[in-house]
Backbone as CSV, one residue per row, in Angstrom:
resi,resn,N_x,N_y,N_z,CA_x,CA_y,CA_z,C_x,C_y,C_z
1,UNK,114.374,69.593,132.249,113.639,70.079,131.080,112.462,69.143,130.795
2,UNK,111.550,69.825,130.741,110.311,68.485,130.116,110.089,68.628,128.732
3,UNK,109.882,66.892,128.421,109.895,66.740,127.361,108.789,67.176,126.396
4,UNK,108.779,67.061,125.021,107.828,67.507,124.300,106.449,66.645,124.786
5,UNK,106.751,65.552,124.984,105.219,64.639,125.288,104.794,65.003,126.777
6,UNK,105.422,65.624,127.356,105.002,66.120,128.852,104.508,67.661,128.637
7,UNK,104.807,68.273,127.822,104.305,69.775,127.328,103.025,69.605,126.732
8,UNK,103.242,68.729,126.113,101.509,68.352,125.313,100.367,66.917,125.378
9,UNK,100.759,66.832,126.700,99.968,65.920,127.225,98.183,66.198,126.920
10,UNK,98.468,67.170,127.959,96.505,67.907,127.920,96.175,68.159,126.539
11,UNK,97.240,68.476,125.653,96.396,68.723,124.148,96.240,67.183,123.938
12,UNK,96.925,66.183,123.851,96.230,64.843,123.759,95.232,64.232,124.322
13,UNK,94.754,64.503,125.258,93.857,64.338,126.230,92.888,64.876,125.473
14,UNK,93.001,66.026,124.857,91.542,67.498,124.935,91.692,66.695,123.638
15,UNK,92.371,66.362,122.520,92.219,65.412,121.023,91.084,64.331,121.497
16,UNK,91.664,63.526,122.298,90.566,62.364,122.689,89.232,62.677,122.816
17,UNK,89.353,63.855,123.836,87.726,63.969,124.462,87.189,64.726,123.077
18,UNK,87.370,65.479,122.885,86.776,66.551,121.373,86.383,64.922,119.660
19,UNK,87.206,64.282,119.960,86.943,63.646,119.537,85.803,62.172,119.659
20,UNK,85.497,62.553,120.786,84.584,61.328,121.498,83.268,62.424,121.435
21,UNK,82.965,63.194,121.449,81.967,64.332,121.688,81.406,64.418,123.021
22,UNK,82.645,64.483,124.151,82.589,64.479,124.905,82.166,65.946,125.735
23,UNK,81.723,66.368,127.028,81.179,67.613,127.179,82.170,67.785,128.299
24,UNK,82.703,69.133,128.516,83.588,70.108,128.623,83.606,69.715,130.602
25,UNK,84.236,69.891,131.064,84.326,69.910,132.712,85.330,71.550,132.626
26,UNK,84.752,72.160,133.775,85.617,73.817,133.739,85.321,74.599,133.161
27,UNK,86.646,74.834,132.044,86.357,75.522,130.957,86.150,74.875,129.512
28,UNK,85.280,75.854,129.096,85.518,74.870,127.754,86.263,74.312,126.890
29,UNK,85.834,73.754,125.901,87.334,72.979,125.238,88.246,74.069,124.921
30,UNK,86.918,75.215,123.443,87.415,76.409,123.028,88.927,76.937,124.099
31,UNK,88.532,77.350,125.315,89.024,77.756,126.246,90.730,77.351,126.737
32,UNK,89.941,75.789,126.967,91.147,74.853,126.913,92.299,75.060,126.130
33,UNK,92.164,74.641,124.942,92.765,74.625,123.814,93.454,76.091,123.533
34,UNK,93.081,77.401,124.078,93.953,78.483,123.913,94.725,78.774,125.250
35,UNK,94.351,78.258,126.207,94.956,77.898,127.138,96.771,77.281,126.987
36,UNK,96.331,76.120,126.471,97.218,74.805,126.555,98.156,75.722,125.455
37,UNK,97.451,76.363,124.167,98.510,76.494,123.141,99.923,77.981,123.398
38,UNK,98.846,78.962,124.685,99.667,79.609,125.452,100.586,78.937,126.065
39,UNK,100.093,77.855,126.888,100.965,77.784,128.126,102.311,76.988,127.377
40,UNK,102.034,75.895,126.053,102.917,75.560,125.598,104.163,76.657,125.099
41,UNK,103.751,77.614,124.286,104.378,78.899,123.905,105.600,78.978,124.554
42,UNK,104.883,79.590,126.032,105.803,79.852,127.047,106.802,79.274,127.456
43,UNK,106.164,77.482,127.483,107.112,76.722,128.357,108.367,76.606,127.254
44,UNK,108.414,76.719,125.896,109.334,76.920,125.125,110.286,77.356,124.923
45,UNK,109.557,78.673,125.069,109.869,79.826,124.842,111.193,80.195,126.043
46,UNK,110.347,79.211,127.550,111.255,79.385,128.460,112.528,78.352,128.490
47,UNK,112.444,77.625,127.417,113.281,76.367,127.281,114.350,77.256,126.157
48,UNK,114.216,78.058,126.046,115.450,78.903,124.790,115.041,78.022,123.659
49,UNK,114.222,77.621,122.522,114.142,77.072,121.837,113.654,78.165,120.570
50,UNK,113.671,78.063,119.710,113.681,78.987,118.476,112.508,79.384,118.089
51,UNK,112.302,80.661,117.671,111.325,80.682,117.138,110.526,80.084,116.504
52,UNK,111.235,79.653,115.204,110.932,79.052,114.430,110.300,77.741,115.001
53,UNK,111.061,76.765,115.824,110.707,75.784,116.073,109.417,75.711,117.154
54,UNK,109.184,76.770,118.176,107.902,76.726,118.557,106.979,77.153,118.069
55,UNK,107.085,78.172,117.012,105.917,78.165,115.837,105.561,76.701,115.152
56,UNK,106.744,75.667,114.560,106.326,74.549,114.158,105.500,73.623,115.272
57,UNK,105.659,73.663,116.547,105.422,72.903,117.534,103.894,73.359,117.625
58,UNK,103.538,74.654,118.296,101.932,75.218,118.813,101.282,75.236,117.110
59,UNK,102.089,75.291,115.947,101.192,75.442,114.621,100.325,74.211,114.905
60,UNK,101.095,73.310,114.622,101.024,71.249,115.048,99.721,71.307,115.683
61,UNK,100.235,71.993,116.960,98.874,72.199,118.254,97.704,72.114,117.268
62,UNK,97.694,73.475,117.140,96.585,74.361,116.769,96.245,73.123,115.831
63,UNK,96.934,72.573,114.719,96.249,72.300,113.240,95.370,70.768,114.093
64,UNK,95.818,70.269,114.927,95.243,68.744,115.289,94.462,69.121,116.766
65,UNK,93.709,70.807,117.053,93.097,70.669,117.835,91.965,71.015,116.624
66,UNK,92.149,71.783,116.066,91.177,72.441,115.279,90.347,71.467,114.263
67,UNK,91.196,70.098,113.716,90.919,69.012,113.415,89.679,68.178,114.215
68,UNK,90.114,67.766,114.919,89.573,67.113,116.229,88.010,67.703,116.393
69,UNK,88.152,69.227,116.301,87.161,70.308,116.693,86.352,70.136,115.879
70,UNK,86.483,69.881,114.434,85.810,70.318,113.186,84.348,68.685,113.398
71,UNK,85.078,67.433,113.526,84.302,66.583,114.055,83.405,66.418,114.974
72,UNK,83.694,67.560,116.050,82.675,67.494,117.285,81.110,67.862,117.696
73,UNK,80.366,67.297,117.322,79.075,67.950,117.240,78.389,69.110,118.062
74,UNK,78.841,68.984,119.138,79.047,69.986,120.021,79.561,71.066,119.936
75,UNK,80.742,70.934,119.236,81.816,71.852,119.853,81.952,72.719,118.377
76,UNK,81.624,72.154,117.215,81.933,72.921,115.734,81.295,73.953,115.728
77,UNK,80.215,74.756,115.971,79.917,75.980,115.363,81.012,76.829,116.607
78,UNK,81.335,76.984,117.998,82.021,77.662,118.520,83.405,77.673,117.896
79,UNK,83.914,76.498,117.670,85.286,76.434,117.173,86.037,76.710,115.905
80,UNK,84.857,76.920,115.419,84.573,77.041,113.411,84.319,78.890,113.412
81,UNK,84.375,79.548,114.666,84.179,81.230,114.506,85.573,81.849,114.320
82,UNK,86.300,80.917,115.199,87.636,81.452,114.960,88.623,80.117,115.647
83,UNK,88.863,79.386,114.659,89.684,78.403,114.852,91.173,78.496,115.251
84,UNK,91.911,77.908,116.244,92.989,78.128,116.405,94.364,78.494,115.988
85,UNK,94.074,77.575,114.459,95.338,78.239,113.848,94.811,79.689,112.911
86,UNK,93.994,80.217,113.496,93.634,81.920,112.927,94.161,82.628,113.928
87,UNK,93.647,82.133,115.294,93.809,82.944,116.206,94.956,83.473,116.449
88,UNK,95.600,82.165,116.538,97.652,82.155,116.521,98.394,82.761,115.621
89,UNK,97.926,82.544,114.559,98.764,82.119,113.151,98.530,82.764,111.988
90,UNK,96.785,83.747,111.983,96.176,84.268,110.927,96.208,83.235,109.358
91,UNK,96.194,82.147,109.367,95.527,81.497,108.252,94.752,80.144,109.024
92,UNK,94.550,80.005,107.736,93.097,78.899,107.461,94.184,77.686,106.833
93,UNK,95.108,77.821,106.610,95.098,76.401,105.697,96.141,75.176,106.382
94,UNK,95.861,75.067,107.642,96.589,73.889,108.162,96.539,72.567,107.606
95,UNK,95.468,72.195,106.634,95.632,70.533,106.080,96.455,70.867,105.549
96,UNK,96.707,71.648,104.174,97.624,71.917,103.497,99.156,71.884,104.345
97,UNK,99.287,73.140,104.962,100.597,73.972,105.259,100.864,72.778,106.802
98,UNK,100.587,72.243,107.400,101.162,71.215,108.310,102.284,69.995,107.685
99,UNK,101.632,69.600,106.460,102.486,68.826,105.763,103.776,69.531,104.691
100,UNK,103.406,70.647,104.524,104.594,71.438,104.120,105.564,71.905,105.255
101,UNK,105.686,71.846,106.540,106.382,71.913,107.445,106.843,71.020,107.897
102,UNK,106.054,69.768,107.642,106.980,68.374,107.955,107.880,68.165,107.315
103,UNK,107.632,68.199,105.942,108.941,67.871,104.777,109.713,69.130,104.684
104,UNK,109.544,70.414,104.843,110.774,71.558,105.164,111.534,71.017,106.517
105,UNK,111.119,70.287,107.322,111.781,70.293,108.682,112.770,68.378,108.366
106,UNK,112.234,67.641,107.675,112.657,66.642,107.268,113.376,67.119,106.490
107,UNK,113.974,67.962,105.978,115.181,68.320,104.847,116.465,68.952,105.595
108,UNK,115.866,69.285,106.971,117.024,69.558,107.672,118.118,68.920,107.567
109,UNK,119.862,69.299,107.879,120.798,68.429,108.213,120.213,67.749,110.021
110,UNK,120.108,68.788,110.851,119.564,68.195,112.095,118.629,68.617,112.487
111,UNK,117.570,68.367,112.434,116.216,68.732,112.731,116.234,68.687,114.261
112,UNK,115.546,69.246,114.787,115.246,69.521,116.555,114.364,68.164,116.273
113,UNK,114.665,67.240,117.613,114.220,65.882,117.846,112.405,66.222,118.799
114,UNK,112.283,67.732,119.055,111.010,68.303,119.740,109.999,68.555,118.595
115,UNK,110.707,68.665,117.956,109.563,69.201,116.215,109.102,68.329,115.731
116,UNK,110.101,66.986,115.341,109.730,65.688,114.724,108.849,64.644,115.873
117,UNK,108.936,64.908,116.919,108.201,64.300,117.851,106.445,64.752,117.551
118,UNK,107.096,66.060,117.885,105.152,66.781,117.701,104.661,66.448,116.542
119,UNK,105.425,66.495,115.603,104.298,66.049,114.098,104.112,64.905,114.060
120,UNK,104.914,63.843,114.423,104.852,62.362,114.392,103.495,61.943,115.822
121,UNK,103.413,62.609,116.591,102.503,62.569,117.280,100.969,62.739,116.921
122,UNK,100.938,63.930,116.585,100.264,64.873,115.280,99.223,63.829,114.558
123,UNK,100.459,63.109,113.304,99.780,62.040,112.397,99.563,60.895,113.694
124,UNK,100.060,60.284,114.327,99.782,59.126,115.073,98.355,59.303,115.396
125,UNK,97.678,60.371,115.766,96.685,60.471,116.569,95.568,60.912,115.775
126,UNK,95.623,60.904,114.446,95.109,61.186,113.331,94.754,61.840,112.821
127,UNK,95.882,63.368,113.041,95.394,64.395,111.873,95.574,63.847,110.003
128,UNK,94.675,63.979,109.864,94.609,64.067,108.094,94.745,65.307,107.223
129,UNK,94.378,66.359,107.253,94.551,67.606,106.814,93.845,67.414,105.366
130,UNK,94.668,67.824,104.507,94.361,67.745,102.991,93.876,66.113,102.480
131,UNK,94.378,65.027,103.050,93.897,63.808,102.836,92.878,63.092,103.053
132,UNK,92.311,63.941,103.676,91.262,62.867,104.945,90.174,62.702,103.937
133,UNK,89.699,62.934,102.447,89.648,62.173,101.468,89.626,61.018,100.671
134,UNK,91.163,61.398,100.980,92.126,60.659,99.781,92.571,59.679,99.714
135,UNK,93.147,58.613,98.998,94.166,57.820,99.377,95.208,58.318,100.262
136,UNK,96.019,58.078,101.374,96.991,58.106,101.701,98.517,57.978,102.006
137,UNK,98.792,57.438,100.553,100.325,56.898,100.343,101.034,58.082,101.102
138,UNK,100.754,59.293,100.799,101.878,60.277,100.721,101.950,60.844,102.403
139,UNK,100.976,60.923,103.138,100.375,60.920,104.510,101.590,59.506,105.504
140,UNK,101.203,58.395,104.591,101.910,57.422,105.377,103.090,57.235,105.168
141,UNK,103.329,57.761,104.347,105.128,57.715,103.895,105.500,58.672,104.994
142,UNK,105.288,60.077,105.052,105.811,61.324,106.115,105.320,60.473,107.547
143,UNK,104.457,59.637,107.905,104.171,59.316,109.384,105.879,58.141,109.373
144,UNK,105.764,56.965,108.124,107.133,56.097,108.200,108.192,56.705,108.853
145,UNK,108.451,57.873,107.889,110.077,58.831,108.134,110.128,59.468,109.194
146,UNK,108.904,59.747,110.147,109.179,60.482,111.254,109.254,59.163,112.198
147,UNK,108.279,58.155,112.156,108.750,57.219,112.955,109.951,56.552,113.051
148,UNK,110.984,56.408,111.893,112.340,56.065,111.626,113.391,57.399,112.544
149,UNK,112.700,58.275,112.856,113.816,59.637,113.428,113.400,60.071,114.963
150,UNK,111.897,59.285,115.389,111.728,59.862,116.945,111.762,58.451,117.366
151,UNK,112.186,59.031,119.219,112.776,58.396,119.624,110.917,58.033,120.106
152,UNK,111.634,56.632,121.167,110.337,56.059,121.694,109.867,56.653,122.610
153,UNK,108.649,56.278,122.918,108.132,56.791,124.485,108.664,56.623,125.324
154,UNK,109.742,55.579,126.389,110.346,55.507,126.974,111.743,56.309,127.046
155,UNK,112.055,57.126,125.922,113.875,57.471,125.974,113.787,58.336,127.328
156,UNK,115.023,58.603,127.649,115.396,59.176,129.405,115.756,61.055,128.992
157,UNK,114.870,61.345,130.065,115.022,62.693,130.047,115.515,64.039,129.709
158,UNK,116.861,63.303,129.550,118.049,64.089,129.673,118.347,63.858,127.620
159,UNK,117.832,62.705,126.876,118.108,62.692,125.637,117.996,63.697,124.976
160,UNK,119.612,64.105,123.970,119.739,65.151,123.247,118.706,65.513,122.618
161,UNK,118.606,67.220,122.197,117.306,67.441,121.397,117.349,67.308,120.420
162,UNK,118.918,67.217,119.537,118.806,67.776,117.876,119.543,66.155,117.497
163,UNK,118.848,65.588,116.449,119.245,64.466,116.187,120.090,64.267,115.121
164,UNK,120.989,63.321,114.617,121.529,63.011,113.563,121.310,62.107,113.107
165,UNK,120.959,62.031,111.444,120.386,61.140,110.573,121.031,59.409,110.405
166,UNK,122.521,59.899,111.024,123.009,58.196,111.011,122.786,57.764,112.247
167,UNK,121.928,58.553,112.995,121.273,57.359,114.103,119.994,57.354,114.802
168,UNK,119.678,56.567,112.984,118.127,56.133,112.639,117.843,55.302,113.468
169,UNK,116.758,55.319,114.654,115.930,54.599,115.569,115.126,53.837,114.508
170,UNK,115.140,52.398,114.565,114.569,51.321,113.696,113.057,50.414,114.780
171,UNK,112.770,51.054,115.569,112.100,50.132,116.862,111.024,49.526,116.195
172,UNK,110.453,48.502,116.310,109.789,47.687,115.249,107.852,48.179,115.224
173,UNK,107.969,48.207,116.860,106.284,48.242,117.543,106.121,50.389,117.197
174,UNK,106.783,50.777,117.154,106.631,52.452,116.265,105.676,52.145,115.363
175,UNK,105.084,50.763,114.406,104.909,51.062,112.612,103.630,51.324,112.767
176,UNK,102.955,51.035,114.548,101.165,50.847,114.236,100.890,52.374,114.579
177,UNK,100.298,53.265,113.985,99.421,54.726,114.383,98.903,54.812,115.778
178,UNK,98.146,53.688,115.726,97.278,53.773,117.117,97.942,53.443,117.672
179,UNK,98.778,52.267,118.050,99.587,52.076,118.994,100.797,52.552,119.502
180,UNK,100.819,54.004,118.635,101.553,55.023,118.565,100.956,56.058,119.641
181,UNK,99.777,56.542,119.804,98.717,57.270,120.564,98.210,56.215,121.376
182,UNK,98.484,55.128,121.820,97.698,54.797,122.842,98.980,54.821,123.711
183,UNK,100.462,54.436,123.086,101.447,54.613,124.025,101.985,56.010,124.697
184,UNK,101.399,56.867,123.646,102.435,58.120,123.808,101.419,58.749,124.776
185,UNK,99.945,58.740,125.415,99.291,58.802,126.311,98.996,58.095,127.546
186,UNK,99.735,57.001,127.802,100.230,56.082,128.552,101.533,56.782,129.582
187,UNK,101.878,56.553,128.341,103.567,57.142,129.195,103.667,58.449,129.438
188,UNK,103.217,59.464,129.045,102.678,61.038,129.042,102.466,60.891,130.432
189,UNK,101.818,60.087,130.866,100.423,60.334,131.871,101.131,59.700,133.106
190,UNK,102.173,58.525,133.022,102.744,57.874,134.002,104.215,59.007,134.260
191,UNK,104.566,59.506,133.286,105.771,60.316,133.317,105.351,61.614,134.022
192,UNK,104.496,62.174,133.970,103.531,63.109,134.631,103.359,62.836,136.482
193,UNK,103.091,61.749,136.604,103.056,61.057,138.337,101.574,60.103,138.381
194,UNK,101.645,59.740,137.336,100.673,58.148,137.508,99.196,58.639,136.682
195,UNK,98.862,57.603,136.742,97.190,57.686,135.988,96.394,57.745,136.995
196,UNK,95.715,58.894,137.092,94.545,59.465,138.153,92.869,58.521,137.698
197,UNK,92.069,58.028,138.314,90.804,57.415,138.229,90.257,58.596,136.980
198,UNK,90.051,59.395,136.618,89.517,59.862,135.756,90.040,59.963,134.528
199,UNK,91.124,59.887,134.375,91.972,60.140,133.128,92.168,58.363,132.874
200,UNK,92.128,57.409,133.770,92.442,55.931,133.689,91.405,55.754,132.890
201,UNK,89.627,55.995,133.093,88.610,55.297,132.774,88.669,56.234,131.307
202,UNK,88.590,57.628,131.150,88.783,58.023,129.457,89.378,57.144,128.606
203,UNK,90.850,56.766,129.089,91.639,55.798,128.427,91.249,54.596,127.795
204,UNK,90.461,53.887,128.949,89.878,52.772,128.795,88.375,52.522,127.606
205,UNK,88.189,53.786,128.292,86.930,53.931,127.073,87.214,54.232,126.022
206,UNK,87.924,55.293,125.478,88.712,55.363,124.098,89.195,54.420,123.100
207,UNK,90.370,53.409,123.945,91.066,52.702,123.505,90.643,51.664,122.759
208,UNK,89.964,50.980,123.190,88.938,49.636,122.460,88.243,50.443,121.266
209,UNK,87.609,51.443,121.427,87.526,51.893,119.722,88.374,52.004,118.769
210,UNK,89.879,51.941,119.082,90.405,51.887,117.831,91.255,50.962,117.546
């Protein structure tokens, strides 16, 4: 079974570049990005996993590609005609409604350990939604609690999907954001079959900015 960070590798990747205002190789990002949020669907879908829960997973997608998008100088008037979570999802209000799905899914008795991964990924890599404003107490409190419940980048393959609350992962190096997204694209990419010369030097260039 592959894991959630191996399903959504390329949407981390396509976050980086959209976010660097980087220009498109293939197809376009637009392209990309409905691509990736299909092919994720599927691979779900083919994993027997719930409705519900791959709607929370490709919503995630959609809300932190469309994010990403809104910044890109390039890429905003195409991506701003019909943004991803319309296309998918028929609304507009992912800052809002992303963080209302974190804390409905945090109230679970056992939350799917694939859901809390993707949103904790999500914030790591810096969706803001309704905050990106604001102060952020309430933003960093929901990134704390998901980092206290997913497992690390390293756990082994085969780790159960649905977790239980008395066995809170405490790992210390989880608390930094970025070093949350620089690992979880690291290991994505080595878990995948190694870092290719083109995807190595993005990395490299990225990384020192933040």
């Amino acid at each position: 079974m592959t894991s959630i960070d191996g399903l959504l590798q390329g949407t981390w990747l396509l976050v980086i570049s959209l976010r660097r205002n980087d220009q498109p190789t293939g197809e376009p990002f637009y392209q990309q990005g409905i691509i990736q949020v299909d092919a994720v669907r599927k691979a779900l879908k083919d994993q027997n996993i719930s409705v519900e829960n791959i709607d929370h997973i490709t919503y995630t997608q959609c809300a932190l590609l469309d994010e990403s998008a809104s910044g890109n100088t390039r890429q905003r008037v195409v991506w701003q005609n019909q943004p991803l979570q319309v296309r998918f999802f028929q609304t507009f209000q992912a800052g809002e409604e992303l963080y209302d799905r974190i804390r409905q899914v945090l109230q679970q008795p056992s939350p799917d350990i694939r859901v809390l991964t993707c949103f904790q990924r999500a914030l790591a890599l810096g969706f803001q939604g309704i905050y990106r404003d604001k102060p952020t107490p309430a933003r960093q409190a929901l990134l704390n609690e998901l980092n206290e419940l997913v497992p690390d980048f390293d756990f082994p393959l085969n780790t159960p999907v649905i977790i239980n609350r008395r066995f809170i992962r405490r790992g210390g190096w989880l608390r930094s954001p970025w070093l949350i997204g620089c690992g979880l694209l690291l290991i994505t990419l080595l878990l995948s079959g190694g870092l290719n010369l083109q995807l190595e030097q993005l990395l490299h260039q990225w990384l020192p900015e933040r």
